[in-house]
N, C-alpha and C positions, 0 to 999 in steps of 0.2 A: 770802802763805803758804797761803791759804784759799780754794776759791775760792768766789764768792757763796753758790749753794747750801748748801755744806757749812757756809759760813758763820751762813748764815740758820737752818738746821738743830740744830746749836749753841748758838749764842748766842740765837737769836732768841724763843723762848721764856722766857729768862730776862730781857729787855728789856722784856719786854710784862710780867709777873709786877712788877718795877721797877717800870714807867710807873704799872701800879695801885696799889701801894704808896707811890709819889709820890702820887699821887691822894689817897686815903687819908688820907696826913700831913698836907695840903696843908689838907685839911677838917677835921682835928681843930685842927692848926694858928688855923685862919680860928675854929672852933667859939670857942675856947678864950680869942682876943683880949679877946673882952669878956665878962669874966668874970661881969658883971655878971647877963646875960641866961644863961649858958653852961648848960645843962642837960645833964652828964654818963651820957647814954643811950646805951648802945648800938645799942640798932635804930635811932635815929632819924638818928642818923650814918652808921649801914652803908646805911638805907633809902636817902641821897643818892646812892651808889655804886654801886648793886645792878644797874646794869644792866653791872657792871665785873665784878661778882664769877662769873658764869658763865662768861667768860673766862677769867678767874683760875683755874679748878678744872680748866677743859680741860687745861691747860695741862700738868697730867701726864701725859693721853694720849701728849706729845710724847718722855717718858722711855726706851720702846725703842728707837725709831726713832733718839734724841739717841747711846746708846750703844750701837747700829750702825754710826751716822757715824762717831761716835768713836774706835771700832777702827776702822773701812775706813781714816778718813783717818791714824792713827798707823801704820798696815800702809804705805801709798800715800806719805806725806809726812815723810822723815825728819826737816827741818826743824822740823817742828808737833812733830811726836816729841819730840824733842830740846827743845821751848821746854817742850812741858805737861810734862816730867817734869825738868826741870832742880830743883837744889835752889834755885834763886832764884825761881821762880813756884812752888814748895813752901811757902816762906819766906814768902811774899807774901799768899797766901793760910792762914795759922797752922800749915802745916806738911801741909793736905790738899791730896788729886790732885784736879785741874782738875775731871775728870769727877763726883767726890763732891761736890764744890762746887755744878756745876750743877746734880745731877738732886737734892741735899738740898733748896735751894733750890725746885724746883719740887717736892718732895712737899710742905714745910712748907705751900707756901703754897694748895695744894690741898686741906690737913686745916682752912680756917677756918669751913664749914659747920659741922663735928662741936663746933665749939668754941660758935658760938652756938645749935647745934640742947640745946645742955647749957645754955646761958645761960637758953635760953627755956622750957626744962623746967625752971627753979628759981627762974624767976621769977613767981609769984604774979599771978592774974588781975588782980587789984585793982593793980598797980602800974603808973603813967603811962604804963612804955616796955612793955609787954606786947603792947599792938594792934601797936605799930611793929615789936617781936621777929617775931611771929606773922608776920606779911605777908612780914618778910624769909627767912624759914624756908619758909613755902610756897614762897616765889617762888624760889629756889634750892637747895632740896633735892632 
């Protein structure tokens, strides 16, 4: 229906976005096993990832350009037309358009800086995870 490019264009931004938040999970997941040791930190978790999360942010760069394609290919491809607006991939995804889906997706996941650059401002020098906040906020802000 798609051909590579448009494909890659599309979707592909929202796979890498995925892959990281697999990532992510994968380590809270593993953190979390033994609960014994498990020290519920934010920086010192994000700090494992961090060389993930700068990817992660580009990734809205890919926003205009995603809904460019978007319209060229539904103008160019009646078929793709006809699947992203059908009420069965409507349904599928809770009733929003294909294209809202992807590029919500990639803003959410772009606004995580703003979320711990607010953690690390409210979190007290004197606290365990402060050094590991600090480092991950330079290092990706």
């Amino acid at each position: 229906m798609l051909d590579d490019i448009s494909f890659d264009l599309l979707f592909g931004p929202v796979c890498k976005v995925s892959s990281i938040l697999e990532t992510i999970m994968n380590l809270l997941e593993e953190k979390s096993q033994d609960v014994a040791h498990f020290e519920p930190m934010i920086g010192a978790l994000y700090c494992e990832v961090k060389p993930h999360l700068n990817l992660y942010k580009a990734q809205k760069s890919t926003i205009p350009q995603m809904r460019d394609v978007f319209k060229q290919t539904c103008e160019q491809n009646e078929n793709f037309k006809t699947f992203v607006s059908s009420d069965t991939t409507r349904s599928c995804l809770g009733g929003y358009e294909v294209l809202d889906v992807l590029t919500n997706i990639l803003e959410f996941a772009s606004e995580y800086d703003k979320h711990l650059e607010n953690i690390y401002k409210h979190t007290p020098d004197t606290h365990i995870d402060h050094p590991n906040l600090r480092a991950l906020v330079e290092s990706v802000l």
